[in-house]
Backbone as numpy.savetxt, mean C-alpha at the origin, in Angstrom:
# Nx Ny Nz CAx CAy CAz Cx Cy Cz
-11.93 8.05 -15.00 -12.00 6.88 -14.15 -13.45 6.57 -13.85
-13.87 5.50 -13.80 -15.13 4.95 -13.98 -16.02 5.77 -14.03
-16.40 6.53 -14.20 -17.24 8.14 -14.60 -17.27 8.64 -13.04
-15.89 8.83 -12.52 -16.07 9.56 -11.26 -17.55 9.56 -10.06
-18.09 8.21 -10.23 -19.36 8.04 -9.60 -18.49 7.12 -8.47
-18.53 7.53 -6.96 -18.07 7.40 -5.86 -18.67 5.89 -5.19
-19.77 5.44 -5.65 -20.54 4.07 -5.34 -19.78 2.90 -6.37
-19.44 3.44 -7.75 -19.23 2.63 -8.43 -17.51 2.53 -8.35
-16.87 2.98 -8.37 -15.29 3.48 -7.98 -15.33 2.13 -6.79
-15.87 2.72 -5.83 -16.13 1.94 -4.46 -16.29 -0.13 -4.88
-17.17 -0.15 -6.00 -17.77 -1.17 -6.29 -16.89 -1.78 -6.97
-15.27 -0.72 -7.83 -14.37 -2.06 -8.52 -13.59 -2.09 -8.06
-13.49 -1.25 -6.84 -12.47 -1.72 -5.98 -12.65 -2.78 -5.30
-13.56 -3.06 -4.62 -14.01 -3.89 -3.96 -13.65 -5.40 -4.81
-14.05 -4.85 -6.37 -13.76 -6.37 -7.42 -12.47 -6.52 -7.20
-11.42 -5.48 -7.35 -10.11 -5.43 -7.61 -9.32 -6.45 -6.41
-9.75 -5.88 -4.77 -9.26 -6.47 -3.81 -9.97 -7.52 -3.28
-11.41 -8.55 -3.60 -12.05 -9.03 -2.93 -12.82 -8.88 -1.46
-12.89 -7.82 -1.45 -13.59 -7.10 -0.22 -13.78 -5.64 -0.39
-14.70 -5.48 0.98 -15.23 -3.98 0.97 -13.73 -3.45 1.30
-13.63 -1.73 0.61 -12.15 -1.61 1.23 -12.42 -0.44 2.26
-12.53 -1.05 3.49 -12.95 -0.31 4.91 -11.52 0.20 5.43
-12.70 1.83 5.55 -11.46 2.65 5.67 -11.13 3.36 4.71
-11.51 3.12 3.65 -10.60 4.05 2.63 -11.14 5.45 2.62
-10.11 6.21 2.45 -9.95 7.93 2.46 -10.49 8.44 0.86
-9.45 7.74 0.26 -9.44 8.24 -1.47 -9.30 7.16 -2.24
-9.22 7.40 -3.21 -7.84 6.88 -4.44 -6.79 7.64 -4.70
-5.53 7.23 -4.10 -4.18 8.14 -3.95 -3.81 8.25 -5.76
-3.62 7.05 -6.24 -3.23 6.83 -7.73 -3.82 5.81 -8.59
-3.98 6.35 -9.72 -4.95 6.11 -10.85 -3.86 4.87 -11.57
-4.07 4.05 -12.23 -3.08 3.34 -13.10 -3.26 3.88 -14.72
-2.09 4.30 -15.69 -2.20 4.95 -16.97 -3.33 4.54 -17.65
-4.50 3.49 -16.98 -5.51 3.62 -17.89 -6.79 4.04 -16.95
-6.32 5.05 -16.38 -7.68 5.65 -15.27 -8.29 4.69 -14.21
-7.77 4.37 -13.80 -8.32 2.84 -12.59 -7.42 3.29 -11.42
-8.27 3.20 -10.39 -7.58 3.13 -8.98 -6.71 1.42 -9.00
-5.24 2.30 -8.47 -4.03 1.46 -8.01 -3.68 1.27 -6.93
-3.83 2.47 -6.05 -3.54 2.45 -4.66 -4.50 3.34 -4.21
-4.97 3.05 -2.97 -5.87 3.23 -2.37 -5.40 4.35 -0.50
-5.65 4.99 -0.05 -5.24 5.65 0.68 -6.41 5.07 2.38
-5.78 4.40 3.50 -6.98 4.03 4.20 -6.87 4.63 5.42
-7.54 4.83 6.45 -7.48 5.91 7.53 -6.72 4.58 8.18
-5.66 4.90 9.25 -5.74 4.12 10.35 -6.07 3.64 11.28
-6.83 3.78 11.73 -7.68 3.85 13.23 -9.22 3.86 12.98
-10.22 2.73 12.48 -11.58 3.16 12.72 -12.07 1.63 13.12
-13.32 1.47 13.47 -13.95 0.59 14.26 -13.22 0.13 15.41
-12.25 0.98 16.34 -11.61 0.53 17.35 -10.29 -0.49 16.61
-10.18 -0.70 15.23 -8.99 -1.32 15.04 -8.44 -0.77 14.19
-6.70 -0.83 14.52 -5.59 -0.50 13.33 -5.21 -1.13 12.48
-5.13 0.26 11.44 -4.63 -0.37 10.43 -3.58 0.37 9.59
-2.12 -0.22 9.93 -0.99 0.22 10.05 -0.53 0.56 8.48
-1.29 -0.22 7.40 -1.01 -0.18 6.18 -1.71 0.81 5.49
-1.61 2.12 5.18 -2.04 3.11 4.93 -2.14 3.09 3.43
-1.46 2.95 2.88 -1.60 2.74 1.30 -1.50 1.09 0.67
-2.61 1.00 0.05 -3.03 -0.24 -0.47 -2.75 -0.10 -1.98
-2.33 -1.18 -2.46 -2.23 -2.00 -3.98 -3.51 -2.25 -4.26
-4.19 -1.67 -4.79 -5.25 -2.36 -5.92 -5.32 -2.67 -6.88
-4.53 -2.06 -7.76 -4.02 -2.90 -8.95 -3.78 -4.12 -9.09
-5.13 -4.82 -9.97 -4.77 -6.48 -9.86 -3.91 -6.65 -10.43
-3.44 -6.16 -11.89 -2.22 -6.03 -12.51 -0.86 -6.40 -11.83
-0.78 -5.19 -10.74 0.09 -5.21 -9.88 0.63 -5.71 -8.83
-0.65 -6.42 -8.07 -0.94 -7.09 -7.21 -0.56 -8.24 -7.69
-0.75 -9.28 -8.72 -0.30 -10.43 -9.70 1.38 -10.23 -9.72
1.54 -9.41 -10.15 3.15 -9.16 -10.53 3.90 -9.22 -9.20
3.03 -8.30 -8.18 4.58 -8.67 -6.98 3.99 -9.81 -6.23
2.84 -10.22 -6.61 2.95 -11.45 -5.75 3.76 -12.69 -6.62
3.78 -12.56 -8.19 5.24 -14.18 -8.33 6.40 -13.33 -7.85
6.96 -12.39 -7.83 7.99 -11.41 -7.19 7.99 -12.71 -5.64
7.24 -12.44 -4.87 7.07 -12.56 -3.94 7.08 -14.14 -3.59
6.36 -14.75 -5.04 6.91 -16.32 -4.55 7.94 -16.85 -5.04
8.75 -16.00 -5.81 10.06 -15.98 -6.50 11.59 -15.37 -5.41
10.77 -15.20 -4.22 11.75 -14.97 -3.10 12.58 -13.33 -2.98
11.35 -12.71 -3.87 12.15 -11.32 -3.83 12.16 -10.26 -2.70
11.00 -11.34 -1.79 11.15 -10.52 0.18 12.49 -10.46 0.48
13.18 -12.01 0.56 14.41 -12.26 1.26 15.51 -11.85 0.35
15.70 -11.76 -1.11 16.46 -10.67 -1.80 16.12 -9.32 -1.57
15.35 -8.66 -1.66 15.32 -7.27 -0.90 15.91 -6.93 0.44
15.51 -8.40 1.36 16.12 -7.75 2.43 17.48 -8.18 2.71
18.12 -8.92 1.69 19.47 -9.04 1.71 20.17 -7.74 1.33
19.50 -6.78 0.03 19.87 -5.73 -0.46 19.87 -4.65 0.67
19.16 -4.64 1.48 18.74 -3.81 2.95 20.01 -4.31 3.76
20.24 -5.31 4.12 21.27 -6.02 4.78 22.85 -5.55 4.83
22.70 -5.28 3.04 24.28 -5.55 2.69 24.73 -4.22 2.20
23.81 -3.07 1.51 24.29 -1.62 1.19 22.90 -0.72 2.05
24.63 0.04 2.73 23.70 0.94 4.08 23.24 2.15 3.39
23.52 2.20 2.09 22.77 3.66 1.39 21.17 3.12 0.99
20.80 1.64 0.56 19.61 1.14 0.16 19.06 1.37 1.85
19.60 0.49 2.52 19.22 0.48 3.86 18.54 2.31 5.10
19.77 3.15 4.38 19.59 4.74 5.40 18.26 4.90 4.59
18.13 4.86 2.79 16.65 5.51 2.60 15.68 4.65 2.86
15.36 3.10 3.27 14.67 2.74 3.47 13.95 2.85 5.14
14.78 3.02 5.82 14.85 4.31 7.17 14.08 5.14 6.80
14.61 6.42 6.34 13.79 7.53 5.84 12.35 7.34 5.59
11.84 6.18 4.46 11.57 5.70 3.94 10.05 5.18 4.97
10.37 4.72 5.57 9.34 3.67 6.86 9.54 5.00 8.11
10.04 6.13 8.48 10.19 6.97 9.64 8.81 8.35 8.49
8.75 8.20 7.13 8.16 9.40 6.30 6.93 8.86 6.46
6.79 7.40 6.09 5.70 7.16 6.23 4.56 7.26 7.53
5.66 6.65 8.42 4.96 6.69 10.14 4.42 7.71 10.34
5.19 8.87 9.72 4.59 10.57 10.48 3.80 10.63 9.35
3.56 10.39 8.14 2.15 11.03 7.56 1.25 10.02 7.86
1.40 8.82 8.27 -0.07 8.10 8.77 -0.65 8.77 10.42
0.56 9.05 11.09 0.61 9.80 12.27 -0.54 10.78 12.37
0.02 11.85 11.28 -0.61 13.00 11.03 -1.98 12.88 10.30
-2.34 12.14 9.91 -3.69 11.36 9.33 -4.78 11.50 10.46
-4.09 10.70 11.36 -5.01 10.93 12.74 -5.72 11.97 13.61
-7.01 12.17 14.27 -7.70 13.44 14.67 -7.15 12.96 15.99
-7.27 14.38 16.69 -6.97 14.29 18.11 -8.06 13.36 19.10
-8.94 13.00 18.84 -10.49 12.25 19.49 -9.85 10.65 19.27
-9.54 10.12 17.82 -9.01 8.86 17.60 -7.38 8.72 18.28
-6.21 9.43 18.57 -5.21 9.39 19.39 -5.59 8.90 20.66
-6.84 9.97 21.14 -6.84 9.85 22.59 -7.76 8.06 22.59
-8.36 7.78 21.97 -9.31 6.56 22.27 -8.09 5.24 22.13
-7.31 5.43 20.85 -6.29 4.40 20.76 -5.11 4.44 22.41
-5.28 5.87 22.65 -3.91 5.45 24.06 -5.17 5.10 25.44
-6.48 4.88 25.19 -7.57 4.12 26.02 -7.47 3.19 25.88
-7.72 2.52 24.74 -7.37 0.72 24.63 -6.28 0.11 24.53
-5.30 0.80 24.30 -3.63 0.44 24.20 -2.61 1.07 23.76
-1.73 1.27 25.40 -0.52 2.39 24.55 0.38 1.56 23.70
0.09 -0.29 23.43 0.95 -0.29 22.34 0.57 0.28 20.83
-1.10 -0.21 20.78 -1.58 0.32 19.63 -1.19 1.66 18.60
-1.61 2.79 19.90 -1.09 3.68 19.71 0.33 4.38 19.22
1.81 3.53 19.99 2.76 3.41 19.08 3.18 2.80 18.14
2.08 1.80 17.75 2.61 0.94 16.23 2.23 2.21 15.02
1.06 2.77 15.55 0.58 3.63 14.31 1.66 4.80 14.51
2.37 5.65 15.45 3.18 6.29 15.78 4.70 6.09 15.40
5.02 4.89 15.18 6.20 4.62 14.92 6.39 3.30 14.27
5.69 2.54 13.90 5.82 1.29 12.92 6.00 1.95 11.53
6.72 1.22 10.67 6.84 1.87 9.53 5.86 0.79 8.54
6.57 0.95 6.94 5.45 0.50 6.03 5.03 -0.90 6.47
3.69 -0.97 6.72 3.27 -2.42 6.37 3.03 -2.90 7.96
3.37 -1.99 8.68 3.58 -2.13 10.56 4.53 -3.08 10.94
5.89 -2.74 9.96 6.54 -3.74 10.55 7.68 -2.40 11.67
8.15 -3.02 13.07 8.95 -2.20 14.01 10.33 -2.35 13.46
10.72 -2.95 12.93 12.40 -2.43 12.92 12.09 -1.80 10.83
13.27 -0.43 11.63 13.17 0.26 10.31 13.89 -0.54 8.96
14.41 -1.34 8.97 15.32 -2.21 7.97 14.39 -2.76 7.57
13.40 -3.12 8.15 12.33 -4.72 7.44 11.63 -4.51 6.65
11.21 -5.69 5.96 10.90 -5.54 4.83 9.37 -6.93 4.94
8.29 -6.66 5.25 6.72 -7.93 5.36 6.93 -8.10 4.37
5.96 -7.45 3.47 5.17 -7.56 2.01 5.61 -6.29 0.82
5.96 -7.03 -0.27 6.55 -6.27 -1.36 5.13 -5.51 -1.91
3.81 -5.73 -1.92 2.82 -4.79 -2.19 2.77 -3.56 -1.60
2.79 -3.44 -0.10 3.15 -2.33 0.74 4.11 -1.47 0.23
4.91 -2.07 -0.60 6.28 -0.98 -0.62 6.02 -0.53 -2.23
5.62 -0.88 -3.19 5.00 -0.58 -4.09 4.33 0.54 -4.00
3.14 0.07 -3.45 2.26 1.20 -3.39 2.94 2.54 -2.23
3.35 2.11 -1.44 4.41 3.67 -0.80 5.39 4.09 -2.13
5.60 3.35 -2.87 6.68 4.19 -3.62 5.96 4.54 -4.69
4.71 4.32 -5.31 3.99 4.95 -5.91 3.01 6.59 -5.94
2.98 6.42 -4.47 2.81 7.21 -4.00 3.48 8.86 -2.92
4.93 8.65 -2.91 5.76 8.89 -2.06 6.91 9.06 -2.92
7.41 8.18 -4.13 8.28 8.00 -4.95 9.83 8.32 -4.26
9.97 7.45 -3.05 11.54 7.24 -2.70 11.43 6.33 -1.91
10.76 5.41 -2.15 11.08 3.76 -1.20 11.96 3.23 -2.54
12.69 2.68 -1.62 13.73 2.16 -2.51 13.59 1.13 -2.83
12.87 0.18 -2.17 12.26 -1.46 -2.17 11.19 -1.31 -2.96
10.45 -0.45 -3.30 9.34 -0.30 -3.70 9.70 0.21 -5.02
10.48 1.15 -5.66 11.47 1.47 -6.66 11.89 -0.10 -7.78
12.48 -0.59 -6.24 13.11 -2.01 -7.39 12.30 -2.76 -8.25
10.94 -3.07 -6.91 10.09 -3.92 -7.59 9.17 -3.23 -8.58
9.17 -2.13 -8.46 8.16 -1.56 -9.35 8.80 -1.63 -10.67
10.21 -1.30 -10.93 11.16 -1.32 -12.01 11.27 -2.27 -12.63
11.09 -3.84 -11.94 10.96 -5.09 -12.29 9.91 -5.49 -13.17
8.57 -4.69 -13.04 7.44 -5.49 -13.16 6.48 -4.07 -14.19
6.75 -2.96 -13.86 6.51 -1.51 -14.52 4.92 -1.55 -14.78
4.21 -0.56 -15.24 3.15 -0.48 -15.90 3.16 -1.76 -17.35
1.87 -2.36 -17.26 1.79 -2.77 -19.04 1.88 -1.96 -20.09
1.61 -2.07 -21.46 1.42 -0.94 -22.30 0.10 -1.15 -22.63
-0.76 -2.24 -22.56 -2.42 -2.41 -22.24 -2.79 -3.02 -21.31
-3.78 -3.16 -20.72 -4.42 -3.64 -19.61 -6.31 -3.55 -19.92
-6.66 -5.02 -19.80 -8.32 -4.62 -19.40 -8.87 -5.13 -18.32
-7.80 -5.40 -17.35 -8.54 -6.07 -15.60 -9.51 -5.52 -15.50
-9.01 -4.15 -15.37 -10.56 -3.13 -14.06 -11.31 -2.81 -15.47
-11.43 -2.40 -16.80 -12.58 -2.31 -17.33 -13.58 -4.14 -17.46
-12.53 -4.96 -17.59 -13.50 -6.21 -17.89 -14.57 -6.61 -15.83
-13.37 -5.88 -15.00 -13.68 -6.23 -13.67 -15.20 -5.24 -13.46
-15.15 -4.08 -14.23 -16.45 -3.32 -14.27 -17.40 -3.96 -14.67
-17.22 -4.55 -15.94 -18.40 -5.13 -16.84 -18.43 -6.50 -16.50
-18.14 -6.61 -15.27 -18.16 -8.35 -14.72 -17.72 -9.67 -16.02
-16.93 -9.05 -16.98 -15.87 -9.97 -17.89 -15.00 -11.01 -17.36
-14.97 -11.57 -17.89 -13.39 -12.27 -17.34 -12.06 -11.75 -18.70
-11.16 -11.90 -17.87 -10.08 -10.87 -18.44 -9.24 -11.86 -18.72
-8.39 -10.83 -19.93 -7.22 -11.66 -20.69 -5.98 -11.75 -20.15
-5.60 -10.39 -19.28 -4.88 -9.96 -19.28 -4.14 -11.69 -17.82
């Protein structure tokens, strides 16, 4: 992956998502051609949250669930959530797994400062599930659930769409996005 140089990694991500990506911990997952896909981000720094712990960087991917997404596959997912309570119990699981490892992410110094500026704050990161949405059924943004099930591999929403849309069998986004190219893909 970009010769493991931590400035430059930093630098196509930044191409990948259009911004600095503040906050970020790691790169959770690589995409089959060595490129950061999802991105891992602390919750809690500069005094603000940020409930979405794992990020889509994959422009690839990011492209794909967003026509997903203008193709109405929010409000079909959450009809599928709606209507079978076995999609619905693991997507529970699902948004309650995530809450406690972003939970557990947190140092005891950043807990105590977030229940200083707001004990709601403090329970969105405590108990909001993917994407910070409060009821465990819901469903914001199909990128969020992607990248949790990429990473986590049992979101079930994140399963579908990923199944829909899969890895390519080539890709040159993030190498042409390195070499400031414009891409075919």
């Amino acid at each position: 992956m970009v010769n493991n140089n931590e400035d430059k990694i930093i630098d196509l991500i930044e191409k990948q998502i259009d911004r600095k990506p503040e906050g970020m911990v790691e790169v959770t997952i690589e995409c089959p051609f060595s490129y950061p896909a999802v991105i891992k981000v602390y919750p809690f720094f500069n005094g603000r949250v940020f409930p979405t712990t794992f990020w889509l960087t994959c422009p690839y991917l990011q492209k794909k669930v967003s026509v997903l997404e203008d193709k109405g596959w929010i409000t079909k997912m959450q009809k599928l959530v709606d209507n079978d309570e076995e999609v619905a119990q693991a997507l529970k699981e699902a948004h309650k797994h995530f809450a406690k490892k972003r939970f557990k992410m947190l140092n005891s110094r950043d807990k105590a400062k977030m229940k200083e500026i707001s004990d709601d704050i403090y329970k969105t990161l405590k108990y909001s599930g993917i994407g910070g949405v409060k009821d465990n059924k819901g469903i914001k943004c199909l990128h969020t659930h992607v990248a949790d099930f990429l990473v986590n591999n049992f979101n079930p929403i994140g399963k579908k769409v990923f199944q829909e849309i899969k890895w390519p069998k080539t890709c040159n986004i993030c190498k042409e996005l390195e070499s400031d190219e414009k891409s075919s893909n």
